[in-house]
C-alpha positions as CSV (number, residue, x, y, z in Angstrom):
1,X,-199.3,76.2,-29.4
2,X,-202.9,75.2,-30.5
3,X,-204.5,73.6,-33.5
4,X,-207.0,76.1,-34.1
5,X,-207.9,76.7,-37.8
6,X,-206.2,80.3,-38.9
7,X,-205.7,83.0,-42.0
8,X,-204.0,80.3,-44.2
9,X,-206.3,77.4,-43.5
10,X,-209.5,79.0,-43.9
11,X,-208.6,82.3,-46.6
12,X,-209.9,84.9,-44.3
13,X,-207.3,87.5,-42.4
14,X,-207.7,88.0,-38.6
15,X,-208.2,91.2,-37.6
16,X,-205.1,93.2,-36.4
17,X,-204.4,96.5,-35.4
18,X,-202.7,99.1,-37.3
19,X,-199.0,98.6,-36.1
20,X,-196.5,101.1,-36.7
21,X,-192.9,100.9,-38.4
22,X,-190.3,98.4,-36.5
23,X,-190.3,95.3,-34.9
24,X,-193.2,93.7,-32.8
25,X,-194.0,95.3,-29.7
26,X,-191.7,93.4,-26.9
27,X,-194.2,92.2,-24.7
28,X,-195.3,90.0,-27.2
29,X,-192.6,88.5,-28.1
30,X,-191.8,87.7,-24.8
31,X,-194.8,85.8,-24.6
32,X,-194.6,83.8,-27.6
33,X,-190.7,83.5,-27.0
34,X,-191.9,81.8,-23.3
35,X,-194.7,79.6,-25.7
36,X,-192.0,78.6,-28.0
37,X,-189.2,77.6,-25.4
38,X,-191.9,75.7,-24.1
39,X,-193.0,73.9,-26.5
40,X,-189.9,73.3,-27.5
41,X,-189.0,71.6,-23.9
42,X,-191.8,69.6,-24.3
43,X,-190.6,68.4,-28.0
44,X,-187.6,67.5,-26.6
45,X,-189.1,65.5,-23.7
46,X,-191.2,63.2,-26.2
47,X,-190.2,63.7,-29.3
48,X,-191.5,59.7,-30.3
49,X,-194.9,61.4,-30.6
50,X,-194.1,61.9,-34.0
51,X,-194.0,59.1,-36.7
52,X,-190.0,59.4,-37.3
53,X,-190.1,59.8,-40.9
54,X,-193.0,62.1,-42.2
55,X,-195.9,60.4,-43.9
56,X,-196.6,63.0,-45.9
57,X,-197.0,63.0,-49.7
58,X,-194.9,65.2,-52.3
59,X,-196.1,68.6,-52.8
60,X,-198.6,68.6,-49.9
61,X,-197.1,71.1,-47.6
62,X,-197.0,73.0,-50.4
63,X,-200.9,72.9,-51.0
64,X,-201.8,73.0,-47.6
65,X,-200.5,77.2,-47.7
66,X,-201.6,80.3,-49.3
67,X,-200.1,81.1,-52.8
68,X,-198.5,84.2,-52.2
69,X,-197.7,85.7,-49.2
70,X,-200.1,87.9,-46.9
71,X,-200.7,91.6,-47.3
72,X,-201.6,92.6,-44.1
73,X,-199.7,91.7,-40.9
74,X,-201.1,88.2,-39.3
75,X,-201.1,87.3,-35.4
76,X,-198.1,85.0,-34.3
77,X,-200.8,82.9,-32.5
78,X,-201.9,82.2,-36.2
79,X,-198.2,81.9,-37.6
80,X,-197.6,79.1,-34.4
81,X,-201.1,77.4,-35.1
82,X,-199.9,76.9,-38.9
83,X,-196.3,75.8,-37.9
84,X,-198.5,73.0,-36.2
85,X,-200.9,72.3,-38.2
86,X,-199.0,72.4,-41.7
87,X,-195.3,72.1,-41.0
88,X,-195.0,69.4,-38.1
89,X,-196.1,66.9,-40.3
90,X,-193.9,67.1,-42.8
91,X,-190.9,66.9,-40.5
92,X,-188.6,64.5,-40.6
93,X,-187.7,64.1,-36.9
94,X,-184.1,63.8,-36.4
95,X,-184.3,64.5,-33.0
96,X,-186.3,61.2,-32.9
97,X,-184.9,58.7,-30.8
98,X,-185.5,55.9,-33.6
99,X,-183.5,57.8,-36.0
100,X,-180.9,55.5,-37.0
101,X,-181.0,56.6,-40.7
102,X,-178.1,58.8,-41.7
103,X,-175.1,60.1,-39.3
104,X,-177.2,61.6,-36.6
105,X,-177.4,65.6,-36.1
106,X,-179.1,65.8,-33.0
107,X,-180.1,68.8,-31.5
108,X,-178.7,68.7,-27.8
109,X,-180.6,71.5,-25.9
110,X,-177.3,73.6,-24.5
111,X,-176.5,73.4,-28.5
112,X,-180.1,75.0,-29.0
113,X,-179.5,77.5,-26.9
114,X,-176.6,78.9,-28.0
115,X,-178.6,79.2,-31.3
116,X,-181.3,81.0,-29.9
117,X,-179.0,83.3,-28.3
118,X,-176.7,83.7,-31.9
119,X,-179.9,84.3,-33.6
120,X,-181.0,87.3,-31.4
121,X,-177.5,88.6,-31.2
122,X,-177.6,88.1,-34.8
123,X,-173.9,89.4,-36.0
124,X,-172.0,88.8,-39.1
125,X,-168.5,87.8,-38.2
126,X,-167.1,88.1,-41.3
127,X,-164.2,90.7,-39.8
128,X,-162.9,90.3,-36.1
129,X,-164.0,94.0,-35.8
130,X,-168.0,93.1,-36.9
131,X,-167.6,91.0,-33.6
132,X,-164.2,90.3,-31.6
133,X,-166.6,87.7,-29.3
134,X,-167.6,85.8,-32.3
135,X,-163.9,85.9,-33.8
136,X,-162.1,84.9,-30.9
137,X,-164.6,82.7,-29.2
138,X,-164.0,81.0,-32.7
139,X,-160.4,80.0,-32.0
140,X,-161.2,79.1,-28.6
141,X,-163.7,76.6,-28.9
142,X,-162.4,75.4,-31.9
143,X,-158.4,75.4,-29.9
144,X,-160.7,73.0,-26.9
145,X,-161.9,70.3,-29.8
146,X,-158.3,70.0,-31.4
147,X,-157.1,69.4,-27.8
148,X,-159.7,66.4,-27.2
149,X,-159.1,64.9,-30.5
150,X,-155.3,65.2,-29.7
151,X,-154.3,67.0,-33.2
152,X,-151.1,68.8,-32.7
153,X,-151.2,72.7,-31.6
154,X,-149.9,73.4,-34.5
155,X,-153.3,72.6,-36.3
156,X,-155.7,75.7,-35.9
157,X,-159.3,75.4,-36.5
158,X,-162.1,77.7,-38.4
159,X,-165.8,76.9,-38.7
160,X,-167.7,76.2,-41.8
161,X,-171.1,75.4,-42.3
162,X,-170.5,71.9,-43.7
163,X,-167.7,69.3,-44.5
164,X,-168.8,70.0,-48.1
165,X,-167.6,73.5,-47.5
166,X,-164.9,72.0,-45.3
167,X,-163.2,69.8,-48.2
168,X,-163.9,72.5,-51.1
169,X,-161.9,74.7,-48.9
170,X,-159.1,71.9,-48.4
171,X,-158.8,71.4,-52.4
172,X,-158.4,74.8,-52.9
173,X,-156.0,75.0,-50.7
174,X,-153.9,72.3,-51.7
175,X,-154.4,73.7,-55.4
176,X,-152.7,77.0,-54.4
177,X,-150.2,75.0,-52.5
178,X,-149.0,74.0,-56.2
179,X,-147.4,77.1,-56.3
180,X,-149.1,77.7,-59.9
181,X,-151.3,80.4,-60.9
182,X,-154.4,78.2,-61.1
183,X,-156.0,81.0,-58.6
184,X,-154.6,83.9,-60.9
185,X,-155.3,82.2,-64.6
186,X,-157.6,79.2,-63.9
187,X,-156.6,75.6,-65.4
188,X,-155.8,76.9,-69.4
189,X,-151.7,76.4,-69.9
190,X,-151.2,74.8,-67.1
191,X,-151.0,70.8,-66.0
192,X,-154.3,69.0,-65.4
193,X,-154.9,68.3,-61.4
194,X,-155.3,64.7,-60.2
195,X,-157.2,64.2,-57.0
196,X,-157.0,60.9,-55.0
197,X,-159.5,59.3,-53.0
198,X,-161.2,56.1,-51.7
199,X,-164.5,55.0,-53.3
200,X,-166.2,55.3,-50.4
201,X,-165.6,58.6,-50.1
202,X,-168.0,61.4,-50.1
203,X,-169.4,62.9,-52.6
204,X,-168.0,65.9,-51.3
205,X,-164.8,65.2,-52.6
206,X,-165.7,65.2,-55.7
207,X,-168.2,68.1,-56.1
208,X,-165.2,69.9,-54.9
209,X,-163.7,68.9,-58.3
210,X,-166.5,70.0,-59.8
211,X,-166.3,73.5,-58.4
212,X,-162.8,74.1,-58.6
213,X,-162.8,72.8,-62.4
214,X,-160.9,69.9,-61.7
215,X,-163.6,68.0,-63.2
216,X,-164.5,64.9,-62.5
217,X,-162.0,62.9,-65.3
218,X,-159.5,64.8,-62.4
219,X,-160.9,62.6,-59.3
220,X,-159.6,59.3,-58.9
221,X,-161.5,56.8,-57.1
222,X,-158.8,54.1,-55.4
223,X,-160.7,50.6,-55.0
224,X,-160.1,49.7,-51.6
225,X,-159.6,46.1,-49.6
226,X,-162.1,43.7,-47.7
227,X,-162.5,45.8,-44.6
228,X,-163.8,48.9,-47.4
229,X,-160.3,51.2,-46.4
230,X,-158.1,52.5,-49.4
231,X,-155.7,50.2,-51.1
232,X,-152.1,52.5,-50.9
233,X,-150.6,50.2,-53.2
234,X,-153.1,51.4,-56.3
235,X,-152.8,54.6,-54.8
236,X,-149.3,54.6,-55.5
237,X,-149.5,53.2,-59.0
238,X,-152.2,55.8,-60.0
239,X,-150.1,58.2,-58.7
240,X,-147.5,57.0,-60.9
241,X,-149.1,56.4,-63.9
242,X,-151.2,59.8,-63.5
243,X,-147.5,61.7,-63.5
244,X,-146.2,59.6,-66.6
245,X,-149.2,60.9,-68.0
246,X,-148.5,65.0,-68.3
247,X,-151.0,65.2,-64.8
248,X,-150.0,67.3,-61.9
249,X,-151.0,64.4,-59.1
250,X,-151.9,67.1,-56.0
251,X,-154.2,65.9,-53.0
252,X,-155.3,62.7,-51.7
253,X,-158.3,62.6,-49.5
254,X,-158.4,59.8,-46.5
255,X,-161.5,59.4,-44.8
256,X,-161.7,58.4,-40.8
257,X,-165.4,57.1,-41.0
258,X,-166.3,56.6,-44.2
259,X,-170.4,57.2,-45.4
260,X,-171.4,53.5,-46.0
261,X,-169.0,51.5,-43.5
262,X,-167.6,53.9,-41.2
263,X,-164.4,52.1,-42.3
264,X,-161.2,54.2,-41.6
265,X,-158.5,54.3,-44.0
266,X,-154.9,53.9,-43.5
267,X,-154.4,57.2,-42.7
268,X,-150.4,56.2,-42.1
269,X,-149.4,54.8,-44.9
270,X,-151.7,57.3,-47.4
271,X,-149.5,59.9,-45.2
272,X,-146.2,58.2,-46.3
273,X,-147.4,58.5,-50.0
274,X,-148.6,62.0,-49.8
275,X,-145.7,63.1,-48.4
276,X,-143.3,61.0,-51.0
277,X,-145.4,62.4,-53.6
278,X,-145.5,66.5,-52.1
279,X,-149.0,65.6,-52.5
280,X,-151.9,67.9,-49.8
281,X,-153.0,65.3,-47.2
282,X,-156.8,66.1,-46.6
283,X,-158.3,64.2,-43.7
284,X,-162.3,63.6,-43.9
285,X,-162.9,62.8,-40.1
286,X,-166.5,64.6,-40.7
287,X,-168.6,61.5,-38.6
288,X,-165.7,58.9,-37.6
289,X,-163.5,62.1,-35.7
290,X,-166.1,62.5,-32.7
291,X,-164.6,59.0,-31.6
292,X,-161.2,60.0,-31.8
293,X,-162.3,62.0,-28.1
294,X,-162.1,58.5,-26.7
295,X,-158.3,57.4,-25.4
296,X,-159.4,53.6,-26.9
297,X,-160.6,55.1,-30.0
298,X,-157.7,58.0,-30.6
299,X,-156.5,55.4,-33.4
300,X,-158.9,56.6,-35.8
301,X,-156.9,59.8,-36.3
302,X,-153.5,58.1,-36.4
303,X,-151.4,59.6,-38.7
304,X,-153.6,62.5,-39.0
305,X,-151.0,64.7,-37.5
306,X,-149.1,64.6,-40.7
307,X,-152.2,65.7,-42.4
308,X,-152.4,69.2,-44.0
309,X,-156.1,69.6,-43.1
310,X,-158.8,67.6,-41.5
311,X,-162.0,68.4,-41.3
312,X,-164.9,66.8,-37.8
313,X,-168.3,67.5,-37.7
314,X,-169.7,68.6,-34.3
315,X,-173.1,68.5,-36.2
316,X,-172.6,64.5,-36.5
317,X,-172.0,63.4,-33.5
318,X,-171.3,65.7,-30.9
319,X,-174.9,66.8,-30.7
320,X,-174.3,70.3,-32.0
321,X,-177.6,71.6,-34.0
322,X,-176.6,71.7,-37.7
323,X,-175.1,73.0,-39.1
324,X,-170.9,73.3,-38.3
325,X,-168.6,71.9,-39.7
326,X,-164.6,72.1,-38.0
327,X,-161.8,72.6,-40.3
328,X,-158.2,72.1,-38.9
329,X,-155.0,72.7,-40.6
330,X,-151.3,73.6,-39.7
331,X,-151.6,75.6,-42.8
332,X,-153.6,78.0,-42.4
333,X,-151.2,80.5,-44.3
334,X,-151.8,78.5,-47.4
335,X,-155.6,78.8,-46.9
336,X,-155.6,82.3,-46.7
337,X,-153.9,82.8,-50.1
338,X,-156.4,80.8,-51.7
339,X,-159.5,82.9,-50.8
340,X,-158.4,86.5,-49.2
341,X,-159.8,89.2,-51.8
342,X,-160.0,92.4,-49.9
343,X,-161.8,95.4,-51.4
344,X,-161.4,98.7,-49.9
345,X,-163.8,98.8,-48.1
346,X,-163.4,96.2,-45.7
347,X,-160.2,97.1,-44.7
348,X,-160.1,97.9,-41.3
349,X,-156.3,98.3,-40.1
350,X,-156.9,96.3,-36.9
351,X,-153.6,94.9,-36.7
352,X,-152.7,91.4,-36.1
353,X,-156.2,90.2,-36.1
354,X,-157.7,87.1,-37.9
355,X,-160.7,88.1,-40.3
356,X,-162.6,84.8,-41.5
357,X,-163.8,86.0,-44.4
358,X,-159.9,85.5,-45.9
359,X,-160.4,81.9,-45.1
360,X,-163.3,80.5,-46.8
361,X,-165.6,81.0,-50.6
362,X,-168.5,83.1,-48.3
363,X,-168.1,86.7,-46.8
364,X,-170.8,86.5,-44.1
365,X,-170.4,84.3,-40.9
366,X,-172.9,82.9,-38.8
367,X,-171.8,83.0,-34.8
368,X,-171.8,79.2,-34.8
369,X,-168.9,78.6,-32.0
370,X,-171.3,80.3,-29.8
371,X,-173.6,76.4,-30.0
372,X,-170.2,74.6,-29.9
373,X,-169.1,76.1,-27.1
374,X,-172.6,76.1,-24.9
375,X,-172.4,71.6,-26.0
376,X,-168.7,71.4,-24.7
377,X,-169.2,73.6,-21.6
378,X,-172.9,72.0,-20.6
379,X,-171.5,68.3,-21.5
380,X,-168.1,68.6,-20.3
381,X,-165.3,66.3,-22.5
382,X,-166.3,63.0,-19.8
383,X,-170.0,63.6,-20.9
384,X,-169.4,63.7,-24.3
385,X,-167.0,60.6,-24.1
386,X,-170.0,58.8,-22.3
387,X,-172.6,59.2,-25.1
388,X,-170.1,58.1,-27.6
389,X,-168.9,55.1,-25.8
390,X,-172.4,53.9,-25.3
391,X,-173.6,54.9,-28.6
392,X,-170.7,52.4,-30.1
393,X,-171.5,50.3,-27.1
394,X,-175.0,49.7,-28.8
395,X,-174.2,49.0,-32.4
396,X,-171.9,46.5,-30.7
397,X,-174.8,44.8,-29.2
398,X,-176.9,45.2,-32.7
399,X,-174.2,43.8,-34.8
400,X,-174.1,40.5,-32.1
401,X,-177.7,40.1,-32.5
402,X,-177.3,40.2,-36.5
403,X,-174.5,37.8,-36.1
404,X,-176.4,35.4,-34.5
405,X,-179.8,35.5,-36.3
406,X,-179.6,32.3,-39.0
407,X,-181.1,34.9,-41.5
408,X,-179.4,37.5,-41.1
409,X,-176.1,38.6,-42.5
410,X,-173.0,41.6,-41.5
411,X,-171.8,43.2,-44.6
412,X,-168.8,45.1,-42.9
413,X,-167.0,45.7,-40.0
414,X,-168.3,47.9,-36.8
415,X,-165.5,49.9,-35.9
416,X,-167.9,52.9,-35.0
417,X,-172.1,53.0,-34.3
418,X,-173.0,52.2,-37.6
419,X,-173.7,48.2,-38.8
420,X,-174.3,47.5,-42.2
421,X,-176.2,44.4,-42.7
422,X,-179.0,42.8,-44.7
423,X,-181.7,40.0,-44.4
424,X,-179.7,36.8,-46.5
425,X,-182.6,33.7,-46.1
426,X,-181.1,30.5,-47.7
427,X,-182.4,29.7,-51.2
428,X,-183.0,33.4,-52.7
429,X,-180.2,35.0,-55.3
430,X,-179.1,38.0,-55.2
431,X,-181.4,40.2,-57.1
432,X,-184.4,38.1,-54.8
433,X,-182.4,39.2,-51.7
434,X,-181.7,42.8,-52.7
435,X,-186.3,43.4,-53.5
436,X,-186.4,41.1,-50.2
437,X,-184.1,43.9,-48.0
438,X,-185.8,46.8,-50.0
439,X,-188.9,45.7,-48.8
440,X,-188.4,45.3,-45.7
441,X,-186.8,48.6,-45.4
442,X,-190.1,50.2,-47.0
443,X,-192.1,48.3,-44.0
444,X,-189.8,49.5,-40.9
445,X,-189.4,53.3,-42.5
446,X,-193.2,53.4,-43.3
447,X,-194.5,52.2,-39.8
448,X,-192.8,54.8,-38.5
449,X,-191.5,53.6,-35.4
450,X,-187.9,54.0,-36.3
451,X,-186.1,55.3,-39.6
452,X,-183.0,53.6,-41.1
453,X,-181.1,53.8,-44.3
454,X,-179.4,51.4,-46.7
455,X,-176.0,51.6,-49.4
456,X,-175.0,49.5,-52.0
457,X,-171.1,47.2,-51.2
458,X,-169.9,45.0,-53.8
459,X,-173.9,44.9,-55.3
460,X,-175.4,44.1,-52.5
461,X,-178.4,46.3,-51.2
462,X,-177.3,46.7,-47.6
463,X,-179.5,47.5,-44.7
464,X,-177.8,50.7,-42.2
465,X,-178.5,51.1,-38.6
466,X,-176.6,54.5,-37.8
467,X,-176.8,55.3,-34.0
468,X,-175.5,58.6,-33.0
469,X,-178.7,60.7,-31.6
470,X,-178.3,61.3,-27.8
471,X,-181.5,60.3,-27.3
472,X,-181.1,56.9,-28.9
473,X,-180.9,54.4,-25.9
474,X,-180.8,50.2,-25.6
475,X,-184.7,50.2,-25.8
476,X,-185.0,52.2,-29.3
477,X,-182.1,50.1,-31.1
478,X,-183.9,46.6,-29.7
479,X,-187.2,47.8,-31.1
480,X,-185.6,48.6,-34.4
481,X,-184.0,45.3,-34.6
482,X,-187.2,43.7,-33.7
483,X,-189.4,45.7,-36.5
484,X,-186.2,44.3,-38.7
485,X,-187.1,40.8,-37.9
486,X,-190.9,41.3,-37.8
487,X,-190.8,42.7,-41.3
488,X,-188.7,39.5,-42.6
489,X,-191.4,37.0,-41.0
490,X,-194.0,39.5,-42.6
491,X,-192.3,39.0,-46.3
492,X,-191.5,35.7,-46.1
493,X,-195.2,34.6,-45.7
494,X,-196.6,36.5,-48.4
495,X,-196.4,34.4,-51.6
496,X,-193.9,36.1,-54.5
């Protein structure tokens, strides 16, 4: 797509002819859309050209375009030469095959695809008549995923841009399902909430709070045991103590894959509580559900047919572009009283129809089942199960080769793709060892090669390897563990 200086690297404006009112003529955008598609193809073919994390410094995209936006209409050629020139190296790849930083979000190419075609078709499903296809392919992709992560049929799916969404839309339902008019008055007269949750789990949860005016004195953070999963007997005396209390105890949240450990709670025995207690049961299966796909992995969601809503990213790690988020729930009814606020004039009389917009904070709807369904038909359920299999396959081999490194330490379990780990030499304390491991985390991000992430359990700084992209193979996660140990060596012979 060239490198050739243009309009906003140089300050002058290419010449163009006058163009009349509408769109661009559609010869030419068939030729850039064939220049595009292939470049695109070739991005995907080697996308380890790029240093993994971008090198670039704050606020130099910014200074690298115009200040204010062009007055007269500029050649795409120009608008492609910039994306080069100016965007591509401030892009984080996570299409990189050495991103092993955060819970992957690959872009498969079926999933980009179905995006291209969503965004030329470019409807607004908020209302099954602004597009019946979008509506209705909406339940049916959706109704597939519930069937290969074996949730009852009673649980029915919608799709929201991201489990952030997903779980806002899970409190809100479980606040209506108090049967008080929190919706109608908001919180004055009536009982303060009390939300339950591990803490390890997202920060979702409780920016959900936030929003709904819950607050965050509402959220209760359970500690939880060795293996990081939530303690259900301090659930059960918070719950306790919260009701002697004047508090309306309403929702617990139980995460299948939590952010740090990808430990799984005991979804279960939180279910018993919840449903002791009349208390919403929200599942967070955002990363940890994809595995659930798997027949030796299906106990991940045990329990989670008891749950009143669960949310699974296809985003994370069924290599669906982001962003879309699935939210399941046998109660679907209770949903729909929460948000449905229908002015005249979107009422449309179309009979026993579902309209979307009743189900969630936003009106308009992107046609994202339209990527979801392109991944699951391209893939097929065995091809999915197969990149999942060897994607946990490999973190089993990483956490082995942490395991038997005299310098090296596992900080949690590895029920999933992600090890937690950190560098632990003999002779350093802990505030030498957590500078040592942020060190060497600034050498392996800055060289490039590969990006990872770290978290904080029980005060220790703690290293992350997070392997999910479909391109990630044997040969990517070996190199990252051997930048690992190169930048150890490197630190540990230069004097402190």
């Amino acid at each position: 797509m060239g490198t050739h200086h243009t309009a906003a690297s140089t300050g002058k404006r290419a010449a163009m002819p006058d163009n009349p009112p509408g769109d661009i003529p559609g010869e030419e955008f068939r030729r850039y859309g064939h220049e595009i598609v292939d470049w695109i193809a070739e991005y995907l073919q080697h996308p380890e050209d790029y240093p993994v994390l971008s090198q670039v410094t704050p606020g130099e995209i910014a200074r690298a375009l115009p200040d204010g936006p062009p007055a007269d209409p500029e050649p795409l050629s120009d608008v492609l030469a910039d994306f080069e020139r100016v965007i591509m190296p401030g892009i984080t790849h996570w299409n990189h095959p050495g991103f092993m930083a955060y819970f992957g979000v690959t872009g498969s190419a079926p999933g980009i695809l179905g995006e291209l075609l969503a965004a030329a078709l470019n409807v607004n499903g908020m209302l099954w008549r602004t597009s019946p296809a979008a509506s209705e392919l909406e339940a049916v992709s959706l109704d597939w995923l519930r069937q290969l992560l074996g949730l009852p049929p009673s649980f029915e799916g919608i799709i929201y841009d991201t489990a952030s969404i997903s779980t806002l839309v899970a409190v809100a339902a479980a606040r209506e399902a108090t049967g008080l008019p929190y919706r109608e008055q908001g919180s004055a007269g009536l009982p303060p909430l009390s939300l339950y949750c591990s803490e390890h789990a997202h920060s979702s949860v409780e920016k959900g709070a936030i929003t709904l005016g819950i607050g965050q004195q509402g959220v209760r953070a359970i500690p939880v045991d060795e293996a990081f999963r939530m303690d259900v007997g301090v659930l059960r005396e918070a719950i306790d103590k919260d009701r002697a209390a004047g508090r309306l105890p309403f929702c617990v949240v139980a995460t299948a894959g939590t952010t740090s450990t990808t430990s799984v709670d005991p979804i279960p025995a939180i279910a018993e509580v919840a449903a002791e207690n009349n208390l919403w049961l929200h599942v967070d299966a955002a990363y940890g559900g994809a595995a659930a796909i798997l027949p030796e992995k299906r106990w991940i969601l045990e329990g989670a047919e008891r749950a009143d809503s669960l949310v699974m990213n296809p985003h994370k790690w069924l290599f669906t572009p982001i962003d879309l988020s699935a939210f399941f729930s046998p109660r679907l009814d209770t949903v729909h009283a929460a948000f449905s606020l229908v002015p005249e004039y979107l009422r449309t009389g179309d009979g026993e129809v579902r309209n979307y917009m009743d189900y969630g904070p936003q009106l308009g709807r992107r046609f994202r089942a339209l990527k979801l369904w392109f991944v699951l038909r391209a893939f097929g359920a065995d091809g999915l199960r197969s990149r999942i299999r060897d994607h946990i396959r490999l973190a089993g081999d990483f956490a082995a080769w942490v395991d038997a490194a005299p310098d090296w330490e596992r900080l949690a379990p590895v029920p999933l793709s992600v090890v937690c780990f950190r560098a632990a030499p003999a002779r350093m304390n802990e505030e030498a060892l957590n500078a040592l491991n942020q060190r060497i985390l600034d050498r392996v991000n800055q060289a490039g090669r590969v990006f990872l992430s770290h978290t904080r359990l029980r005060g220790m700084l703690t290293l992350r390897v997070a392997i999910g992209n479909i391109r990630s193979d044997r040969a990517y996660v070996r190199l990252a563990w051997e930048e690992l140990v190169a930048a150890l060596a490197a630190e540990l012979s230069v004097p402190v």
